[in-house]
C-alpha positions as CSV (number, residue, x, y, z in Angstrom):
1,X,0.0,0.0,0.0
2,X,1.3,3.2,-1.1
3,X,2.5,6.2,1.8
4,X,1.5,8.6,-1.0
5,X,-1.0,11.8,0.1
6,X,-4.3,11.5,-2.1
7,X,-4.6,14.4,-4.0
8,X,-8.3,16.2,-4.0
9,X,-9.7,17.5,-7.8
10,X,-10.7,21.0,-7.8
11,X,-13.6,21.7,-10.3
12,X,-11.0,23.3,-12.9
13,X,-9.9,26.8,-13.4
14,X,-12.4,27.7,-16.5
15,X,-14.8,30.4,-15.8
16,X,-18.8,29.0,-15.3
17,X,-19.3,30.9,-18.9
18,X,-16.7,28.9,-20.8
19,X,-17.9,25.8,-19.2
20,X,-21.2,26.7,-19.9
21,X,-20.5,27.3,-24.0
22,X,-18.6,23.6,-24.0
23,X,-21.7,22.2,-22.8
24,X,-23.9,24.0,-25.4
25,X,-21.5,23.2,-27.9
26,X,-21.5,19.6,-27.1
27,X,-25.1,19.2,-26.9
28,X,-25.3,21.3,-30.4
29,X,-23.1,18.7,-31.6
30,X,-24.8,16.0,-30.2
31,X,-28.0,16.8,-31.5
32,X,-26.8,17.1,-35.0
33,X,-25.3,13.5,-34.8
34,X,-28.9,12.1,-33.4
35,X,-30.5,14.1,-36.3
36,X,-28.3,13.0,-38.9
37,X,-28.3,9.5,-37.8
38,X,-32.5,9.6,-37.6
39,X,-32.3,10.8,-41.2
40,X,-29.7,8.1,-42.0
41,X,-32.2,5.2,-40.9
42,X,-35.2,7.0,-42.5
43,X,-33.3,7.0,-45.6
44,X,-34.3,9.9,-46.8
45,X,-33.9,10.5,-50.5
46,X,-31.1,12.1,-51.8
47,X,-29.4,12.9,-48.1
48,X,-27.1,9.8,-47.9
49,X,-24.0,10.5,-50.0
50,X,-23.5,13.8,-48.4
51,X,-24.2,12.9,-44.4
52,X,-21.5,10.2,-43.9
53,X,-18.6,12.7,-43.6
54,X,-21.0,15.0,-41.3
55,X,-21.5,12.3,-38.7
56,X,-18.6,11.4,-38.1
57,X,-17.7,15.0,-38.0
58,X,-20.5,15.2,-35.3
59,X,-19.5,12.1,-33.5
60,X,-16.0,13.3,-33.3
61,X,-16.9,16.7,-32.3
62,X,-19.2,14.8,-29.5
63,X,-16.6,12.7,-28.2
64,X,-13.8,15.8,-27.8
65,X,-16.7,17.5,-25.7
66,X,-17.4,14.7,-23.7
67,X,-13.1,14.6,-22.9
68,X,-13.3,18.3,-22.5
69,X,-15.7,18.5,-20.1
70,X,-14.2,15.1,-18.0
71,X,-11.1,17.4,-18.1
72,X,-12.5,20.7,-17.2
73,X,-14.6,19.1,-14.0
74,X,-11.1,16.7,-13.2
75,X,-13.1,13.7,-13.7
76,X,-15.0,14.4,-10.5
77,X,-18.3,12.8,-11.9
78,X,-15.9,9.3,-12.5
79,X,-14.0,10.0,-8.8
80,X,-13.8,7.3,-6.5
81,X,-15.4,7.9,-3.1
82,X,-11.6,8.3,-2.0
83,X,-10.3,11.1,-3.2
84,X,-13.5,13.0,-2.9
85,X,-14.8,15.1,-0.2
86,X,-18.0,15.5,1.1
87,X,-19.5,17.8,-0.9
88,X,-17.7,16.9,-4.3
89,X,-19.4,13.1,-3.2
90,X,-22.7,15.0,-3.2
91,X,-22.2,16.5,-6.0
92,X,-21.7,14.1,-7.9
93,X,-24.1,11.6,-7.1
94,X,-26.6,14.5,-7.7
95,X,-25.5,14.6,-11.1
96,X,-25.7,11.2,-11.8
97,X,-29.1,10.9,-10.1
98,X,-30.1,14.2,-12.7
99,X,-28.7,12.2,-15.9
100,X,-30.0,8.8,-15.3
101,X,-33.8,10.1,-14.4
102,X,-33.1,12.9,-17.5
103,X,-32.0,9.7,-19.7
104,X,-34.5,7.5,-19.0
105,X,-37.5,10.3,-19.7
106,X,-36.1,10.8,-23.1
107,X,-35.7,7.2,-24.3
108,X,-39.2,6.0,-23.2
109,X,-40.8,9.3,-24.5
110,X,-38.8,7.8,-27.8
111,X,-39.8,4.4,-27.6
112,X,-43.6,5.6,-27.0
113,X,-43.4,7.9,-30.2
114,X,-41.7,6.3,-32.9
115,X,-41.1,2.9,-33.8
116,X,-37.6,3.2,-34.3
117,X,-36.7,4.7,-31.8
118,X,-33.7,2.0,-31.3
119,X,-31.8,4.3,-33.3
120,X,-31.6,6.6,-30.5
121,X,-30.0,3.7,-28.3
122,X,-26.3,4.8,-29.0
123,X,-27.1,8.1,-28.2
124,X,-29.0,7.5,-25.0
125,X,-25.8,5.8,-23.8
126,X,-23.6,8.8,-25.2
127,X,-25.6,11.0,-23.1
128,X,-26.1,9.0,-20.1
129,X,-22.0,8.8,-20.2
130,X,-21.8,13.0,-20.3
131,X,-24.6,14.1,-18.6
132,X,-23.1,14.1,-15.5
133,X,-20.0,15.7,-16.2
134,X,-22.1,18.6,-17.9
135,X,-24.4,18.9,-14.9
136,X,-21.0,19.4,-12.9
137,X,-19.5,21.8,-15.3
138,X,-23.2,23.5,-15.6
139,X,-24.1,24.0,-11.9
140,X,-20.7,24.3,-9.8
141,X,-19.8,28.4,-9.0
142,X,-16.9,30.4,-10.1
143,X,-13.0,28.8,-9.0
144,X,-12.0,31.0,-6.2
């Protein structure tokens, strides 16, 4: 067993506002790969050769945000109880509470109103993996 002190995660030095626009711009981004992927099953006439590239554009853009905002909150939604105070551990099992009941809401309202609604399945799990880091990076105050 290691002698070494555990370090405690702060919740990052970027102001609430620039954590606030890497949200929206992940969600924007996320959206647009749902979409895309909705229009991709529906086989809409005359959409497929061109939305390919866009995406994956929109998945990779998705996945960078999801990293970004892990980074910008120092994984403190992924912690172990251990390096975690008492109000980071509150924290962040009220963000995961939030994003599971916010997940599950949106995939049954899917399920109920459309029949292939298993399209949405990848990105129910894509959200249900960043929701809490957003909610974290959303909610938490100004670094002192």
């Amino acid at each position: 067993m290691s002698n070494a002190a555990v370090t405690r995660p702060s919740w990052g030095e970027w102001p609430r506002a620039k954590r606030r626009q890497l949200v929206l711009a992940t969600y924007a981004s996320f959206s647009a790969l749902t979409a895309a992927l909705w229009w991709q099953v529906n086989q809409i006439p005359g959409l497929e050769w061109w939305l390919v590239p866009w995406i994956g554009l929109f998945a990779l853009t998705s996945i960078a945000g999801l990293f970004a905002m892990r980074v910008v909150t120092q994984h403190v939604g992924e912690a172990d109880d251990a390096v975690l105070d008492e109000r980071q551990r509150f924290v962040r099992d009220s963000a995961h509470r939030s994003a599971y009941y916010t997940v599950c809401i949106l995939f049954t309202l899917a399920i109920i109103f459309s029949p292939k609604a298993l399209v949405v399945l990848p990105s129910a799990i894509l959200l249900f993996n960043t929701l809490p880091s957003a909610i974290i990076a959303w909610k938490e105050p100004e670094p002192a």
